[in-house]
C-alpha positions as CSV (number, residue, x, y, z in Angstrom):
1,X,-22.9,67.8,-14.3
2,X,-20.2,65.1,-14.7
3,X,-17.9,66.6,-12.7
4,X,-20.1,67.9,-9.9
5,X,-20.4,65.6,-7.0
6,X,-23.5,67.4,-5.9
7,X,-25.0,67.2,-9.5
8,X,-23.8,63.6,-10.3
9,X,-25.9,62.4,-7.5
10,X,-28.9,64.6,-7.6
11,X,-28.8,63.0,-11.1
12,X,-28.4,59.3,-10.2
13,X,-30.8,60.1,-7.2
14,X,-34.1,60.8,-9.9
15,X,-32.9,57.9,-12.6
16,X,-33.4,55.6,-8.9
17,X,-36.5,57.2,-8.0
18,X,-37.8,56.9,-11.5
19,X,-37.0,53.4,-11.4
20,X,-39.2,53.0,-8.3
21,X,-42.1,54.6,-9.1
22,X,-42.0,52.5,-12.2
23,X,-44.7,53.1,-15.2
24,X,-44.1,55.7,-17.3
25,X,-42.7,57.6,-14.6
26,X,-39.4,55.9,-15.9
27,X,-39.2,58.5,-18.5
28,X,-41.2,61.0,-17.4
29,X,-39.6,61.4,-14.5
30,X,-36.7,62.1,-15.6
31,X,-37.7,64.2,-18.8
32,X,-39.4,66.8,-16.2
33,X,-35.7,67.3,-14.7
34,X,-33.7,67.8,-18.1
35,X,-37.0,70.3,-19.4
36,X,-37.3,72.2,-16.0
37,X,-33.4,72.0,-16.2
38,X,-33.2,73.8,-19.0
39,X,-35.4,76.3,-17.9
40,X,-33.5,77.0,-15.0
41,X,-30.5,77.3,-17.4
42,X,-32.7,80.0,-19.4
43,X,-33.8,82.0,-16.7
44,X,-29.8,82.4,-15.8
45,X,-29.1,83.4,-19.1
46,X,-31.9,85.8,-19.5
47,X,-30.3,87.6,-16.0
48,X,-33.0,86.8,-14.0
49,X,-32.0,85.7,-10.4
50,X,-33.3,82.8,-8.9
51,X,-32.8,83.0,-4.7
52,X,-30.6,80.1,-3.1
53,X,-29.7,78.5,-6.1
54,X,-26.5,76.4,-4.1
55,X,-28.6,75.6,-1.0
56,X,-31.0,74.0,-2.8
57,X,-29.0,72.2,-5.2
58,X,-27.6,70.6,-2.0
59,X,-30.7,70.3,-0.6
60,X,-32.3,68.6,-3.6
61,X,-29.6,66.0,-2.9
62,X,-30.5,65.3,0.3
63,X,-34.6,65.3,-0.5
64,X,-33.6,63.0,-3.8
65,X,-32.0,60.7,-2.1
66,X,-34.6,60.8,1.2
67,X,-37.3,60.0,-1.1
68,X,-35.4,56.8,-2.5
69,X,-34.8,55.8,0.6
70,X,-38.0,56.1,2.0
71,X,-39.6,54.8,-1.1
72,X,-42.1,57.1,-1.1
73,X,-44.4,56.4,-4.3
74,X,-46.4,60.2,-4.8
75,X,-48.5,60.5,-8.7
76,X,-46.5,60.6,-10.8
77,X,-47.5,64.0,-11.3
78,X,-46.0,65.3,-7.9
79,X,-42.8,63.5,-8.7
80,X,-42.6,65.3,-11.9
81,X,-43.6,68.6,-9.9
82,X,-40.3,68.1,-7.3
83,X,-38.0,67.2,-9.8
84,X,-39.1,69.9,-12.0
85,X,-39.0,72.2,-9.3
86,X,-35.3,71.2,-8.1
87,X,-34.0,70.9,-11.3
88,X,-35.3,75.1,-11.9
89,X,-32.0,76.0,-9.4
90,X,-29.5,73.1,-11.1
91,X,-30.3,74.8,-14.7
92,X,-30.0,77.9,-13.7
93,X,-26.4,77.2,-11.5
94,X,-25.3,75.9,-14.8
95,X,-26.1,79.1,-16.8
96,X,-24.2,81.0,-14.0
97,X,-21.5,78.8,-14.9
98,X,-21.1,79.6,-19.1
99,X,-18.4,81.9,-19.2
100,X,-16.9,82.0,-23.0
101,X,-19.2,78.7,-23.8
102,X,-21.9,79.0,-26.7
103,X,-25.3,79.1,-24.4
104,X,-26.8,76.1,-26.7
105,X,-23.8,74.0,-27.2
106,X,-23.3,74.2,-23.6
107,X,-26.9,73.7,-22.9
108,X,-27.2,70.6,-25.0
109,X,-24.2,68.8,-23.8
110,X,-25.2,69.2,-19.9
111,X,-28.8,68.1,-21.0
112,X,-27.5,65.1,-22.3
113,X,-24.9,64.6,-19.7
114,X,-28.2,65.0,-17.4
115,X,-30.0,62.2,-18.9
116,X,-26.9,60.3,-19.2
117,X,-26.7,60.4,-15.5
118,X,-30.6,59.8,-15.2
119,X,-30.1,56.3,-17.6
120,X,-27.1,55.7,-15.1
121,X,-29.6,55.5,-12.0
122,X,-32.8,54.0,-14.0
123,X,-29.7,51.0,-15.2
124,X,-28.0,50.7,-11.5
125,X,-31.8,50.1,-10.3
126,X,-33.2,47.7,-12.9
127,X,-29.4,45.8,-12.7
128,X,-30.5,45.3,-8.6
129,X,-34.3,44.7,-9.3
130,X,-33.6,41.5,-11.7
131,X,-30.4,40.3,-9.9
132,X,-32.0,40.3,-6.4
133,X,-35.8,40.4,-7.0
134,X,-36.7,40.3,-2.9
135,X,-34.2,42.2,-1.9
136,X,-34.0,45.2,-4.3
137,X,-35.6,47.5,-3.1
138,X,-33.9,47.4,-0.1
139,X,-30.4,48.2,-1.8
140,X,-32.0,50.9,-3.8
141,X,-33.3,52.2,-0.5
142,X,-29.6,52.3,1.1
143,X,-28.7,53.8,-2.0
144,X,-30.8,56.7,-1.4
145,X,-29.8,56.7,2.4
146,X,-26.7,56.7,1.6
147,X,-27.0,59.8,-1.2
148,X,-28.7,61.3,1.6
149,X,-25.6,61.0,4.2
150,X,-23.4,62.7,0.8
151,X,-26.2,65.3,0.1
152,X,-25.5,66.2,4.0
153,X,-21.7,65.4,4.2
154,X,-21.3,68.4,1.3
155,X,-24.0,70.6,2.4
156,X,-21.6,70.6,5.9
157,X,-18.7,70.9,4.5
């Protein structure tokens, strides 16, 4: 996922949506993506197909980042269900991706490569909530604009 423009922001696109919805969501946000990940990752292995896997990876980049910008503030429990629900096709387009790689080595370093990138978003958005209090939540909201525009840019391309 570090190499991955689409995954890389997907990623940084939860960590700043976490950070919005604030609470616990701040982890549990983000733990629903790496777990439902994961799943995804298993259901590649085991051979089972999962339909559109690349369209909606680029179109959970272009929801992620819609949802920062809009600052839309759902439960906590429908967060969780999206992000668990998007992250099904980014697990399993990593499984599809294992070639020669041990399945839980790999596994284990994109999960933490996932939360890494998670942490990344939830720091970049609690760096902007202290350092401009009024205004932060407009910058996170360009940020997710602006993931948006990517998610769309790539998805085009």
């Amino acid at each position: 996922p570090l190499f991955g423009l689409d995954h890389v922001l997907a990623m940084i696109a939860v960590g700043l949506w976490a950070a919005q919805l604030g609470g616990r969501a701040l982890w549990q946000v983000p733990s629903a993506f790496v777990v439902a990940m994961l799943a995804g990752f298993v259901l590649a292995l085991a051979g089972l197909p999962l339909p559109l896997v690349e369209p909606m990876i680029l179109a959970s980049i272009i929801a992620l980042g819609a949802v920062v910008a809009l600052a839309l503030r759902p439960a906590t429990g429908v967060a969780i269900a999206v992000v668990a629900a998007l992250a099904l096709f980014h697990g399993h387009a990593h499984g599809g991706e294992l070639g020669q790689a041990q399945a839980a080595q790999f596994g284990a370093g994109f999960a933490l490569a996932t939360a890494g990138l998670h942490a990344f978003g939830l720091v970049i958005a609690l760096i902007f909530a202290r350092a401009l209090r009024a205004g932060s939540g407009m910058v996170l909201r360009a940020m997710g604009g602006a993931t948006t525009l990517a998610g769309a840019v790539l998805a085009l391309g």
